[in-house]
PALONU-370681 format. One line per 3 residues: number of its first residue (from 1); their letters; for each residue x, y, z negated of N, C-alpha, C. Coordinates in pm, whole numbers, padded with zeros to 5 digits. Each point is the difference from the previous one (the first is absolute). Layout:
residues N
NUM) a) X,Y,Z,X,Y,Z,X,Y,Z  ... .
This chain:
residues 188
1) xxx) -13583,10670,-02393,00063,-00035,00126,-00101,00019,00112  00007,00135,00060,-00130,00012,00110,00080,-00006,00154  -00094,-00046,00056,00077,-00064,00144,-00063,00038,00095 .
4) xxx) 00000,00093,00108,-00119,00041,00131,-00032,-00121,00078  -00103,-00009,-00018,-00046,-00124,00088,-00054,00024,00141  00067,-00090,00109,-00033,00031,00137,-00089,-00116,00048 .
7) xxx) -00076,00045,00147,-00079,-00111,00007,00076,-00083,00150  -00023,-00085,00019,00055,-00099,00065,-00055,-00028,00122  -00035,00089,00116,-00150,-00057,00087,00081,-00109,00069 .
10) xxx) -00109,-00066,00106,00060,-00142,00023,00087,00056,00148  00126,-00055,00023,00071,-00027,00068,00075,-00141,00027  00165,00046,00074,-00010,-00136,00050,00177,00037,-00023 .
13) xxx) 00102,-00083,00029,00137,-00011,-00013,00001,-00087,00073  00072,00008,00118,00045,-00094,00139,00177,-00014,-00009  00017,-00125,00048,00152,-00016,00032,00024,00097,00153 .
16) xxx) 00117,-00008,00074,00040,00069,00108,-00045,-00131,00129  -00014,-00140,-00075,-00030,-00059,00129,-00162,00031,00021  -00045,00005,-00126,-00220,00016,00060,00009,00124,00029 .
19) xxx) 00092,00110,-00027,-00039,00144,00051,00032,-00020,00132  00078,-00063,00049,00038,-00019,00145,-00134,-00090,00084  -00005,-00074,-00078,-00137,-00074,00070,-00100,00098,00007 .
22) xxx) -00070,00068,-00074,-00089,00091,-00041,00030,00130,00093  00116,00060,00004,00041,00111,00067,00069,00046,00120  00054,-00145,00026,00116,00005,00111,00161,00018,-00041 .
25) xxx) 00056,-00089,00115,00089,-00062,-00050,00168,00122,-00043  00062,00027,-00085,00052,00076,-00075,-00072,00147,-00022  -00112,-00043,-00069,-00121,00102,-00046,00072,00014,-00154 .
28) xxx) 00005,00148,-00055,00033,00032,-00114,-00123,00123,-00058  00015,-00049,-00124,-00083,00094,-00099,-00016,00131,00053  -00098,00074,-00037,-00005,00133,-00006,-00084,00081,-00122 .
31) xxx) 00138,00078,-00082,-00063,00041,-00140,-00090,00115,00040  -00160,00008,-00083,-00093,00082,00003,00008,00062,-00109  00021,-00029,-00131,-00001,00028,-00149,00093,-00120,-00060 .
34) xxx) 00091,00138,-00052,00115,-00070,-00181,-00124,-00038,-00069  00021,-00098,-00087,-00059,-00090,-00084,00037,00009,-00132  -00045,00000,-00150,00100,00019,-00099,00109,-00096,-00025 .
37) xxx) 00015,-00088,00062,00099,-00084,-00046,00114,00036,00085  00116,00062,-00032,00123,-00012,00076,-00008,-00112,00131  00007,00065,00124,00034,-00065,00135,-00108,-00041,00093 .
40) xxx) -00116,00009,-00094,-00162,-00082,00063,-00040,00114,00031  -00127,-00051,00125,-00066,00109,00103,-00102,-00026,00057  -00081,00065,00008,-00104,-00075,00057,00028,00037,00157 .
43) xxx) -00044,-00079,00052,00080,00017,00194,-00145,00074,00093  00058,00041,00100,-00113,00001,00089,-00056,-00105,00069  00010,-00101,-00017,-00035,-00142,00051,-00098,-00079,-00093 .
46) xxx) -00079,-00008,00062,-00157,-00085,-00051,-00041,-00138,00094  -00035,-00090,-00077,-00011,-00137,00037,-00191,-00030,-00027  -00074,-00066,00093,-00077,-00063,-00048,00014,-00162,-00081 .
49) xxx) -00059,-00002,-00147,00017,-00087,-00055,-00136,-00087,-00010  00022,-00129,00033,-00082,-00072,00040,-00043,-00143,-00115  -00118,-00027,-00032,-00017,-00108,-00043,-00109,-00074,00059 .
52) xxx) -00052,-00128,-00072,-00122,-00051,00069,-00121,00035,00018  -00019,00118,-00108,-00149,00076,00006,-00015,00096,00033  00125,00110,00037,00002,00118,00079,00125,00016,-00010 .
55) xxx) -00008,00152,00031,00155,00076,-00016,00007,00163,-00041  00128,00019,-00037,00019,00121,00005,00100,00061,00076  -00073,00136,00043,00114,00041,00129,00061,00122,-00013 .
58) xxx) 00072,00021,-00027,00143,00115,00000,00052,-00038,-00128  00013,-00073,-00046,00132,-00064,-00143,00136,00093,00022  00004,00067,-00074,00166,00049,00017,00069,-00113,-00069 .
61) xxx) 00143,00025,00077,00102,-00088,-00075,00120,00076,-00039  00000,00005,-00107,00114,00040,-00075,00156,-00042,00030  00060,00137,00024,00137,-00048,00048,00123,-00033,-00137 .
64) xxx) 00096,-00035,-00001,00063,-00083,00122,-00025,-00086,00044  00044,-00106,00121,-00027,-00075,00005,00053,-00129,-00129  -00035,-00118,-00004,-00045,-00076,-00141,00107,-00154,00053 .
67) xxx) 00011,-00068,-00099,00025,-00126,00070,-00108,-00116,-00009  -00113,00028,-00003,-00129,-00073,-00031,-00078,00097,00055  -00134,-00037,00088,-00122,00072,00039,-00077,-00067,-00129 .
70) xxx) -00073,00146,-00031,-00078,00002,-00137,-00086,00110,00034  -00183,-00040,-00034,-00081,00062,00006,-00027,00009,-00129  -00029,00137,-00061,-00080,00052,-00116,-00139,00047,-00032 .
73) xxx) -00078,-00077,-00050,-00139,00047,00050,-00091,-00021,-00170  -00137,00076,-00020,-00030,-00034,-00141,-00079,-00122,00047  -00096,-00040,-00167,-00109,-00127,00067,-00070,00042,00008 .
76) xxx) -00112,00121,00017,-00077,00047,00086,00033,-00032,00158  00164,00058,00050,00023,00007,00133,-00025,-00188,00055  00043,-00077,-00126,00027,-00122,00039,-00148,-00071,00025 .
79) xxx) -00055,00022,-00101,-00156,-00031,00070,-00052,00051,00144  00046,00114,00030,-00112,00069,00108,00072,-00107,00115  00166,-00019,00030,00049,-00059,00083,00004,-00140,00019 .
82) xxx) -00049,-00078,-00117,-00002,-00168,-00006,00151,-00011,-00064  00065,00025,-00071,00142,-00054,-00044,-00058,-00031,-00109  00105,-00105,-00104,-00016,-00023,-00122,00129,00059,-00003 .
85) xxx) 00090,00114,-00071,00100,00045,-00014,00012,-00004,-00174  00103,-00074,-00076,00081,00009,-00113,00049,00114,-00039  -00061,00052,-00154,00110,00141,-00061,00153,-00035,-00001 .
88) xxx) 00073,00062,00055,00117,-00059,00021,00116,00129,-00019  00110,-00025,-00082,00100,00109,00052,00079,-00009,00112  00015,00080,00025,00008,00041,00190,00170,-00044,-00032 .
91) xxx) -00017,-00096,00165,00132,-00088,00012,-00114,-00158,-00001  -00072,-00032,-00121,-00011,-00113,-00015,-00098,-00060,00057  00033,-00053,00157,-00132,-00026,00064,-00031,-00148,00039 .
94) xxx) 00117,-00079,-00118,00006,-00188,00062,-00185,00014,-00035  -00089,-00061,00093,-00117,-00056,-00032,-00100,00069,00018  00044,00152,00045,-00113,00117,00026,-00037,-00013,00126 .
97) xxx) -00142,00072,-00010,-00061,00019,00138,00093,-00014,00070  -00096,-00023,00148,00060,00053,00149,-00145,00072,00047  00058,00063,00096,-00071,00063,00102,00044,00070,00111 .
100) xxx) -00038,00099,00122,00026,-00004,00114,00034,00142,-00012  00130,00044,00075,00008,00140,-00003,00025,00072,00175  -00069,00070,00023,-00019,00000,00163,00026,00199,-00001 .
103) xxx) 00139,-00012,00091,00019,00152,00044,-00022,00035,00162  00067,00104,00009,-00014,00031,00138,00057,-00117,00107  00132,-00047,-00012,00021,-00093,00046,-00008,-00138,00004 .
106) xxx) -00040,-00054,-00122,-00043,-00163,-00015,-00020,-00001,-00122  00005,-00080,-00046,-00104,-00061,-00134,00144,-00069,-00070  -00055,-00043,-00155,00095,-00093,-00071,-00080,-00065,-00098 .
109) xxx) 00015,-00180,00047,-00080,-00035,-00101,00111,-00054,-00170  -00076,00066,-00103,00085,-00034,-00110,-00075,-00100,-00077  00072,-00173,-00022,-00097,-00105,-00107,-00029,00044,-00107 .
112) xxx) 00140,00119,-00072,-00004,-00003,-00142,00024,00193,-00011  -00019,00074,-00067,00103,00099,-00006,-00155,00109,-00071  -00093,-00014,00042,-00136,00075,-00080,-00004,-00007,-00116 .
115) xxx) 00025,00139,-00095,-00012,-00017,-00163,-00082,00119,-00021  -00077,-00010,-00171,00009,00136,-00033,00099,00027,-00087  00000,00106,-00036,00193,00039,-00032,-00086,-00002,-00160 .
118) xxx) 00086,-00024,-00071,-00003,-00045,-00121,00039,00171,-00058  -00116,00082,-00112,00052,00124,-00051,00146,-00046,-00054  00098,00112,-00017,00079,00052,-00007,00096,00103,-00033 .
121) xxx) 00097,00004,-00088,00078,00136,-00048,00122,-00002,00069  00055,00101,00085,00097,00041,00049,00083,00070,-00075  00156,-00042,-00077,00089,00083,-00081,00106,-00081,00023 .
124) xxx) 00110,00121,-00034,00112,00048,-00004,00081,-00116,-00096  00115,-00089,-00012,00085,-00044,-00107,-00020,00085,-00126  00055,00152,00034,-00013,00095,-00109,-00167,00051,-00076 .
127) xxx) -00046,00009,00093,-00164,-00024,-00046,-00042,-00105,-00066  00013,-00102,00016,-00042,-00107,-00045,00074,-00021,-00155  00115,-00027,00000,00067,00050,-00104,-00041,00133,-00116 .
130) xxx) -00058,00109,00051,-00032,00092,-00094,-00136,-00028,-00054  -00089,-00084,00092,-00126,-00037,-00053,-00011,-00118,-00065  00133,-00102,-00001,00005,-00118,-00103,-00072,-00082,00122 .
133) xxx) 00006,00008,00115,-00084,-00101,00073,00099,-00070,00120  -00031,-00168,00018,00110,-00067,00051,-00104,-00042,00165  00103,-00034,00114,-00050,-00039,00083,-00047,-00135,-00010 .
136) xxx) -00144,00008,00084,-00072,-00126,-00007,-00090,00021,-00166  -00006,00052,-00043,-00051,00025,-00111,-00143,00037,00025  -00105,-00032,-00038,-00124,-00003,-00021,-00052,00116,-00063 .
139) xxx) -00082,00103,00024,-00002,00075,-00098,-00215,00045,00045  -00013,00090,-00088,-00193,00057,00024,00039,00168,00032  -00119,00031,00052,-00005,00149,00036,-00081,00064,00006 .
142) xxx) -00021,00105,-00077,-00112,00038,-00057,-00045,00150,00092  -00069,-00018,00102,-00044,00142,00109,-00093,00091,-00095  00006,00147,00094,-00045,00095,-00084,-00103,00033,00092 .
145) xxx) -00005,-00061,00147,-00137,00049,00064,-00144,00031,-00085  -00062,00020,00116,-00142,00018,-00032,-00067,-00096,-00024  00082,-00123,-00013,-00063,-00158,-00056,00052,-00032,-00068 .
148) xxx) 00100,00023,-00099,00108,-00044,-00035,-00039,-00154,-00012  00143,-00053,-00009,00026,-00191,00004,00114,-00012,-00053  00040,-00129,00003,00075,-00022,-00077,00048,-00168,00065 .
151) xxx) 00137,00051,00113,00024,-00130,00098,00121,-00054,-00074  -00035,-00155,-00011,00062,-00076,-00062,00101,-00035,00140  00116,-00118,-00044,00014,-00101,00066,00135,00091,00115 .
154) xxx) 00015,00118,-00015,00119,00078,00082,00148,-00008,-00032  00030,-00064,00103,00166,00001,-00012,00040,00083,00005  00149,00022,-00054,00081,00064,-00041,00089,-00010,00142 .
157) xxx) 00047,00104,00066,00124,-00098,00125,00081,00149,-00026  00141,-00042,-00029,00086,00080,-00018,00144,-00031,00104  00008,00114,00020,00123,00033,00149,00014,00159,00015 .
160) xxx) 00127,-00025,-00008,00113,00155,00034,-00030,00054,00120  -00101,-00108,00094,-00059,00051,00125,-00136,00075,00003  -00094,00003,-00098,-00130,00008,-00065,00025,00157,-00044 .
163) xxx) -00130,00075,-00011,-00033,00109,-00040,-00140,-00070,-00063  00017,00152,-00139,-00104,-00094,-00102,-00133,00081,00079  -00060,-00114,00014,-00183,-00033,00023,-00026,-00107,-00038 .
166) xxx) -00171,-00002,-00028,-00105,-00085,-00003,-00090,-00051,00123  00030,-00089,00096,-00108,-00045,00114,-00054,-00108,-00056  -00147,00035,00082,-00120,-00080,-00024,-00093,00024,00141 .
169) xxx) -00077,-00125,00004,-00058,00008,00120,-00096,00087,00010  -00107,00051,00138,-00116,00071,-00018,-00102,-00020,-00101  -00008,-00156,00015,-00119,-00043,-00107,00012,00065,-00159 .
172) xxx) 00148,-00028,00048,-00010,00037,-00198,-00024,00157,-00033  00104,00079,00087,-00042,00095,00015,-00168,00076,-00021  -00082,-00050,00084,-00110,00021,00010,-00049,-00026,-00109 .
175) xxx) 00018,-00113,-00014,-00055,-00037,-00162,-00004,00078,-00121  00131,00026,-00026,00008,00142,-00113,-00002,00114,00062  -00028,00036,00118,-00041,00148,-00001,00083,00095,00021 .
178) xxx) 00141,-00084,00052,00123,00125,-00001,00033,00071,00079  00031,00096,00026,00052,00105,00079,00157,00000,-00027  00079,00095,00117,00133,-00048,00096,00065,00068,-00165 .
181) xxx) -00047,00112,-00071,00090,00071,-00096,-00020,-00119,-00155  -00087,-00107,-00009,-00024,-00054,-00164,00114,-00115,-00007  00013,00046,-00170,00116,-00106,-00019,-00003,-00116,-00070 .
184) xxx) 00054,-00097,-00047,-00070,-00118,-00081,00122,-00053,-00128  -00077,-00008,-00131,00149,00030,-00126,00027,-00185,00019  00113,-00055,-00028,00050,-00163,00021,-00049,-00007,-00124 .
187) xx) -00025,-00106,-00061,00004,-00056,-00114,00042,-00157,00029  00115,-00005,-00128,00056,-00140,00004,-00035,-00092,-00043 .
Protein backbone atom coordinates (compact mmCIF):
# COMPACT_ATOMS: atom_id res chain seq x y z
CA UNK A 1 0.00 0.00 0.00
CA UNK A 2 2.32 2.97 -1.22
CA UNK A 3 0.96 6.47 -0.71
CA UNK A 4 2.84 9.89 -2.18
CA UNK A 5 3.59 11.80 0.59
CA UNK A 6 3.23 15.67 0.54
CA UNK A 7 4.74 18.15 2.77
CA UNK A 8 2.62 20.51 4.70
CA UNK A 9 4.53 24.05 5.01
CA UNK A 10 3.02 26.20 7.69
CA UNK A 11 -0.02 28.17 6.81
CA UNK A 12 -3.07 29.50 8.14
CA UNK A 13 -7.17 28.89 7.43
CA UNK A 14 -9.19 32.10 8.34
CA UNK A 15 -13.02 32.43 8.69
CA UNK A 16 -14.61 35.36 6.27
CA UNK A 17 -15.01 37.54 9.45
CA UNK A 18 -10.77 37.66 10.29
CA UNK A 19 -10.23 37.81 6.47
CA UNK A 20 -12.31 40.90 6.61
CA UNK A 21 -10.54 42.22 9.61
CA UNK A 22 -7.17 41.33 8.07
CA UNK A 23 -8.17 42.46 4.47
CA UNK A 24 -11.02 44.73 4.35
CA UNK A 25 -14.35 44.63 4.67
CA UNK A 26 -16.07 42.06 1.93
CA UNK A 27 -12.40 40.98 1.05
CA UNK A 28 -12.46 37.49 -0.75
CA UNK A 29 -9.82 34.87 -1.45
CA UNK A 30 -7.66 34.88 -4.30
CA UNK A 31 -6.56 31.35 -5.78
CA UNK A 32 -2.64 31.29 -6.64
CA UNK A 33 -2.27 27.37 -6.86
CA UNK A 34 -4.93 24.09 -6.93
CA UNK A 35 -3.84 22.12 -4.03
CA UNK A 36 -4.18 18.20 -4.13
CA UNK A 37 -7.12 18.00 -2.25
CA UNK A 38 -10.33 18.71 -4.28
CA UNK A 39 -11.42 22.59 -3.76
CA UNK A 40 -8.21 23.84 -1.59
CA UNK A 41 -5.77 26.60 -2.82
CA UNK A 42 -3.31 28.24 -1.76
CA UNK A 43 -4.45 32.14 -2.17
CA UNK A 44 -2.51 35.12 -2.99
CA UNK A 45 -2.95 36.51 0.43
CA UNK A 46 -0.25 36.31 3.15
CA UNK A 47 -0.62 37.24 6.81
CA UNK A 48 2.08 38.02 9.32
CA UNK A 49 1.88 35.46 12.10
CA UNK A 50 2.76 36.57 15.34
CA UNK A 51 3.79 35.15 18.73
CA UNK A 52 5.61 36.30 21.91
CA UNK A 53 9.14 35.71 20.70
CA UNK A 54 8.92 36.78 17.13
CA UNK A 55 7.12 36.26 13.99
CA UNK A 56 6.69 35.09 10.75
CA UNK A 57 5.83 37.16 7.79
CA UNK A 58 4.07 36.18 4.56
CA UNK A 59 2.03 32.91 6.00
CA UNK A 60 -0.16 31.97 3.13
CA UNK A 61 -3.61 31.00 3.94
CA UNK A 62 -5.18 28.39 2.34
CA UNK A 63 -8.48 28.86 0.72
CA UNK A 64 -11.60 28.41 1.33
CA UNK A 65 -12.55 30.30 3.68
CA UNK A 66 -12.99 27.87 7.13
CA UNK A 67 -15.46 28.17 9.98
CA UNK A 68 -12.61 28.36 12.60
CA UNK A 69 -9.25 30.54 12.14
CA UNK A 70 -6.51 27.86 12.40
CA UNK A 71 -2.81 28.33 12.19
CA UNK A 72 -0.56 25.35 11.07
CA UNK A 73 2.89 25.52 12.02
CA UNK A 74 5.76 22.61 12.97
CA UNK A 75 7.59 22.71 16.62
CA UNK A 76 10.57 24.02 15.28
CA UNK A 77 8.21 27.05 13.92
CA UNK A 78 6.62 26.95 17.48
CA UNK A 79 9.76 27.47 19.33
CA UNK A 80 11.29 30.24 17.14
CA UNK A 81 7.75 32.22 17.78
CA UNK A 82 7.10 31.55 21.68
CA UNK A 83 3.80 29.30 21.20
CA UNK A 84 3.39 26.07 23.00
CA UNK A 85 1.16 24.59 20.08
CA UNK A 86 -0.50 20.78 20.56
CA UNK A 87 -0.18 17.90 17.65
CA UNK A 88 -3.60 18.17 16.83
CA UNK A 89 -5.95 17.07 13.89
CA UNK A 90 -6.93 20.07 12.16
CA UNK A 91 -10.50 21.26 13.30
CA UNK A 92 -9.43 20.42 16.91
CA UNK A 93 -8.33 23.55 18.50
CA UNK A 94 -10.47 23.56 22.17
CA UNK A 95 -7.13 24.44 24.29
CA UNK A 96 -4.58 25.31 21.49
CA UNK A 97 -2.36 28.11 21.19
CA UNK A 98 -3.26 31.63 20.44
CA UNK A 99 -1.42 34.13 18.76
CA UNK A 100 -1.60 37.39 16.70
CA UNK A 101 -2.27 37.49 13.03
CA UNK A 102 -1.64 41.04 11.46
CA UNK A 103 -2.46 41.85 7.55
CA UNK A 104 -2.58 44.72 5.49
CA UNK A 105 -5.51 46.01 7.13
CA UNK A 106 -5.62 45.09 10.91
CA UNK A 107 -4.60 42.38 12.96
CA UNK A 108 -6.64 39.36 14.70
CA UNK A 109 -5.98 38.26 17.96
CA UNK A 110 -6.75 34.33 18.24
CA UNK A 111 -6.76 32.73 22.36
CA UNK A 112 -6.91 29.29 20.89
CA UNK A 113 -6.69 28.03 17.20
CA UNK A 114 -2.41 27.37 16.86
CA UNK A 115 -1.72 23.59 16.18
CA UNK A 116 0.72 21.39 14.56
CA UNK A 117 -1.33 19.32 12.23
CA UNK A 118 -1.13 15.90 13.32
CA UNK A 119 0.54 13.47 10.08
CA UNK A 120 -2.05 12.16 8.08
CA UNK A 121 -3.66 9.92 5.17
CA UNK A 122 -6.04 11.44 2.79
CA UNK A 123 -8.52 8.58 1.01
CA UNK A 124 -11.32 7.90 -0.79
CA UNK A 125 -14.51 5.57 0.98
CA UNK A 126 -13.46 3.31 -2.01
CA UNK A 127 -9.75 3.53 -1.18
CA UNK A 128 -9.95 2.92 2.11
CA UNK A 129 -12.07 0.01 1.62
CA UNK A 130 -9.62 -1.62 -0.96
CA UNK A 131 -6.75 -1.17 1.52
CA UNK A 132 -8.82 -2.76 4.53
CA UNK A 133 -8.30 0.64 6.29
CA UNK A 134 -11.14 2.48 8.42
CA UNK A 135 -11.43 6.21 9.25
CA UNK A 136 -9.82 7.44 12.36
CA UNK A 137 -7.76 4.42 12.23
CA UNK A 138 -4.21 4.61 13.37
CA UNK A 139 -1.85 3.23 11.15
CA UNK A 140 2.74 3.50 10.62
CA UNK A 141 4.50 4.54 7.45
CA UNK A 142 7.31 3.43 6.27
CA UNK A 143 9.31 6.44 3.80
CA UNK A 144 11.69 5.54 1.14
CA UNK A 145 13.73 8.86 1.33
CA UNK A 146 17.22 9.30 1.72
CA UNK A 147 16.61 8.73 5.54
CA UNK A 148 14.21 6.41 5.50
CA UNK A 149 11.76 6.35 8.89
CA UNK A 150 9.24 4.89 9.90
CA UNK A 151 6.19 7.50 11.29
CA UNK A 152 4.06 6.06 13.72
CA UNK A 153 0.91 7.51 15.24
CA UNK A 154 -0.93 8.71 11.51
CA UNK A 155 -4.47 8.85 11.08
CA UNK A 156 -6.38 7.47 8.78
CA UNK A 157 -9.22 10.38 7.65
CA UNK A 158 -11.47 9.08 5.04
CA UNK A 159 -14.01 11.30 2.80
CA UNK A 160 -15.55 11.12 -0.74
CA UNK A 161 -14.14 14.75 -0.53
CA UNK A 162 -10.29 13.61 -0.09
CA UNK A 163 -7.83 12.62 -2.79
CA UNK A 164 -5.38 9.95 -1.65
CA UNK A 165 -2.17 11.68 -0.02
CA UNK A 166 0.16 11.58 2.79
CA UNK A 167 0.79 15.24 4.67
CA UNK A 168 3.33 15.83 7.08
CA UNK A 169 4.90 18.83 8.34
CA UNK A 170 8.41 20.42 7.17
CA UNK A 171 10.11 19.00 10.15
CA UNK A 172 9.27 15.68 9.35
CA UNK A 173 9.87 16.06 6.02
CA UNK A 174 13.32 17.26 6.58
CA UNK A 175 13.90 14.70 8.83
CA UNK A 176 13.70 11.76 6.39
CA UNK A 177 15.10 13.40 3.58
CA UNK A 178 12.16 13.53 1.17
CA UNK A 179 11.71 14.97 -1.97
CA UNK A 180 8.17 16.25 -3.73
CA UNK A 181 8.31 12.63 -6.05
CA UNK A 182 9.04 9.79 -2.64
CA UNK A 183 6.42 7.63 -1.48
CA UNK A 184 5.79 5.95 1.94
CA UNK A 185 4.29 1.91 2.09
CA UNK A 186 1.23 2.05 5.32
CA UNK A 187 1.70 -0.68 7.48
CA UNK A 188 -1.14 -1.69 9.81
Amino acid sequence: MEIMIETSARHLHVTQEDLETLFGKGYELHPKKWLSQPGQYLSEEKVQVKGPRSSFPGVSIIGPVRPATQVEITLTDCRTIGVTAPVRESGDLEGSAGCELIGPCGSVTISEGVIVAKRHIHLTPEEAQEWGLENGQIVSVKTNGSRPVTFGDTVVRVSSKYAKAMHIDVDETNAAGLTPTDKGEIIK
